[in-house]
N, C-alpha and C positions, 0 to 999 in steps of 0.2 A: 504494500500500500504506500505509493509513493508521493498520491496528486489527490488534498482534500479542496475541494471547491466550497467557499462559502458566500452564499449570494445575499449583498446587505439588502435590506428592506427599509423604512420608514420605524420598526418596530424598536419601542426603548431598551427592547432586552438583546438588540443588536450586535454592542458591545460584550455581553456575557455569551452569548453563544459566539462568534467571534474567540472566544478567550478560551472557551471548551476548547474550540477546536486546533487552536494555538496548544494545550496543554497538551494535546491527544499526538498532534503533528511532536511533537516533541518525543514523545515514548518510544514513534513510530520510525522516526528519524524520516518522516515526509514534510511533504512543501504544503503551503498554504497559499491560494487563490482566492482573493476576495474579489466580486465584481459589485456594482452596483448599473441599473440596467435607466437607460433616460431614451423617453422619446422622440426621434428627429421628427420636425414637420417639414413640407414641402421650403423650398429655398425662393419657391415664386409667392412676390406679394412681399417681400422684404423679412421672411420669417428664418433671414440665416443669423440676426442678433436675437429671436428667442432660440436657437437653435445652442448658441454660446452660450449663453445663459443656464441652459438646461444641464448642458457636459459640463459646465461651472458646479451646479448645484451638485451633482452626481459626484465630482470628485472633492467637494465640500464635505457631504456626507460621508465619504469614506475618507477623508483625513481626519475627521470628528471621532469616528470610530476606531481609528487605529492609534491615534492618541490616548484612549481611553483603556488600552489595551498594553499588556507588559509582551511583547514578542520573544523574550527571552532569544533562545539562540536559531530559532525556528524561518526560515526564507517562508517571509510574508509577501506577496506580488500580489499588488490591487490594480487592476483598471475596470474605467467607466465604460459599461459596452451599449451601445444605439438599438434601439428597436424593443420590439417584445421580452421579457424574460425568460419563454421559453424557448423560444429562437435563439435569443444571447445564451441563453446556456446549453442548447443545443448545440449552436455553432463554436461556442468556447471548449467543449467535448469533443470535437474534430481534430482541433488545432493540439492539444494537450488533454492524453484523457485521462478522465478524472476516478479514480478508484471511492472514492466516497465522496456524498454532498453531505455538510451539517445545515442543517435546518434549523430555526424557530420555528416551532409551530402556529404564531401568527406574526409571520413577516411585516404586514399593514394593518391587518384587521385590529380593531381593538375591543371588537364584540367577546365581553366575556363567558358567553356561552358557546361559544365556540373554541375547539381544542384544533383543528387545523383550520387555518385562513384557504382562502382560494388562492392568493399566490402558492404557497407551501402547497395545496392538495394539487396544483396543478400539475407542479413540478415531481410530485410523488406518481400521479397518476399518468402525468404523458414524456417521462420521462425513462428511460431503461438504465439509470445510474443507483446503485446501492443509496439507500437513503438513512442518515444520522438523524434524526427529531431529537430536538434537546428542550428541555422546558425551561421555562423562560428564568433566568436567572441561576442556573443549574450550576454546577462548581462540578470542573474533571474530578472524578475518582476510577478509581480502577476498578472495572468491570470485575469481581471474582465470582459471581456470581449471573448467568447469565439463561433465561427459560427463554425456549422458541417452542413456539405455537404454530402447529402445521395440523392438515388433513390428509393431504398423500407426500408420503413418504418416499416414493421418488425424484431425484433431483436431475433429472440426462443431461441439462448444460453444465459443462467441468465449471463453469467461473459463478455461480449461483452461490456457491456456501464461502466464497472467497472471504469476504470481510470478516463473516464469522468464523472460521479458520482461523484468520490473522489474530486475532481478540483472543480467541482461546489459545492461541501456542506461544501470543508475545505476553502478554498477561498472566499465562497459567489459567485461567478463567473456569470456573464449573458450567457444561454445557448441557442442561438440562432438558430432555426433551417432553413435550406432551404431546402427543396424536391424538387427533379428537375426531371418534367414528361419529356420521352424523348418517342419518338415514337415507343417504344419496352414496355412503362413503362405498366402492368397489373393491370386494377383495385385493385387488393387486397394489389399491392403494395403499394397502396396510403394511405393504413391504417397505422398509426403509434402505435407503442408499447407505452403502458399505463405508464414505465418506464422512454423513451423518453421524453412524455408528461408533466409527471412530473418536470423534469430537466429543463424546455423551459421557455425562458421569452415571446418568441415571435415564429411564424411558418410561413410561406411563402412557397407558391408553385410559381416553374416558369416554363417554357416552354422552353427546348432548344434540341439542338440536342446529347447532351451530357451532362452528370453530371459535367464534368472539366468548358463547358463553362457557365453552370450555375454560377458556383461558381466562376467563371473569370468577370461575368457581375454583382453577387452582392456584391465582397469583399469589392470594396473601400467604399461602400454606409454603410457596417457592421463595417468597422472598426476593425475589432476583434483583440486581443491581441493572439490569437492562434485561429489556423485554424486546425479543425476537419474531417478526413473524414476515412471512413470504408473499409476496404481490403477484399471485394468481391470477390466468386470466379469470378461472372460474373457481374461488377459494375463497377463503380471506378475505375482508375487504370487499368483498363483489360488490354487495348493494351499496356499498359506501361511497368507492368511485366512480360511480352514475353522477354523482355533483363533485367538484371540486374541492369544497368547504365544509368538516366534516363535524358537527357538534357534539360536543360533551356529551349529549345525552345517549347519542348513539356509541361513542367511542372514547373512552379518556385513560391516558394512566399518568402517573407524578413520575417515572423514572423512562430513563434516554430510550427511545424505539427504532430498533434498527431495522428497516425494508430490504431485506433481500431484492435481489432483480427479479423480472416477471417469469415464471414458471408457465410452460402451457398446461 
């Protein structure tokens, strides 16, 4: 894990997640990429001084924030990128690919019934990058303890369990697994991939009518210091990423949630 992408937003807790991921990039001996994303408009009609303005503001904001922040001995690299943010951070994944993004979970939003904003869900939901959620004002600790929550237990892309690999073997990390059979679930999903297996201090299977409530009936029992689960086309998550913007009431935890890549 060599390249964490962190994309600033508007959100107060910018700087603290920023700083997670400065701690993390430290452990990891990777680089840190901040962007912060501004809209060009058309240059006809005299709109090439709000155009300055706007790349002003953008890298305003990310000296605001990097000020705020101790880098330690960690290669921080910010630039201001044009256009949408999921495009800027599409197109910034081209150029240098990025092994994990850390998140806020509301980058803009400041609805507090809301656990991910629509910036954040969009980039979780149309993006194929490992995803870090950090809650907001969150402080690096060391992962040693670590639950993922799945329903099949096969993984056939080799690069899917990469992050959580990395987490368990530079950390020591306990990688605790739950499968959660649900009434759709198919024998062969019950098989788990040899990789998996590996990784696990422990396995449990439970019974629910969904994967979210599995994982809702065994976190307090795990404890985990991060909470694991997989972005399925059809899993996890499903009915969630239908919207962008995902509310507390539907989905919430207090400790860092790491998105595997999408699984078919």
């Amino acid at each position: 894990m060599k390249n964490i992408l962190v994309p600033i937003g508007s959100s107060s807790s910018a700087a603290s997640t920023l700083q997670y991921a400065i701690d993390l990039a430290q452990k990891l001996d990777a680089n840190v990429y901040v962007i912060s994303v501004f809209q060009e408009f058309s240059k006809v009609g005299g709109m090439s001084k709000v155009n300055t303005l706007l790349k002003e503001e953008s890298e305003n904001r990310i000296n605001s924030v990097l000020k705020a922040v101790d880098k330690k001995d960690v290669s921080v690299i910010a630039h201001p990128i044009k256009g949408d943010i999921l495009e800027g951070v599409k197109r910034f994944n081209k150029h240098v690919p990025v092994d994990l993004m850390v998140l806020s979970p509301r980058s803009n939003s400041q609805r507090e019934e809301v656990y991910l904003g629509r910036t954040s869900g969009k980039l979780v939901k149309e993006t194929n990058i490992p995803v870090l959620v950090v809650p907001d004002n969150e402080v690096f600790k060391v992962p040693k303890r670590i639950l993922i929550g799945f329903k099949n237990g096969k993984f056939s892309k080799r690069k899917s369990l990469e992050p959580l690999n990395k987490f368990q073997k530079h950390f020591d990390s306990e990688v605790h697994l739950l499968q959660v059979e649900t009434p759709n679930t198919t024998p062969d999903m019950l098989e788990i991939s040899d990789k998996l297996k590996k990784m696990s201090s422990s396995y449990t299977l439970t019974k629910n009518a969904t994967t979210y409530q599995g994982v809702l009936e065994h976190f307090q029992a795990n404890n985990p210091d991060m909470l694991c689960v997989v972005r399925r086309k059809r899993g996890f998550f499903q009915k969630l990423w239908e919207a962008n913007a995902v509310l507390k009431r539907d989905f919430f935890t207090t400790k860092p949630l790491l998105i595997l890549r999408v699984q078919e």
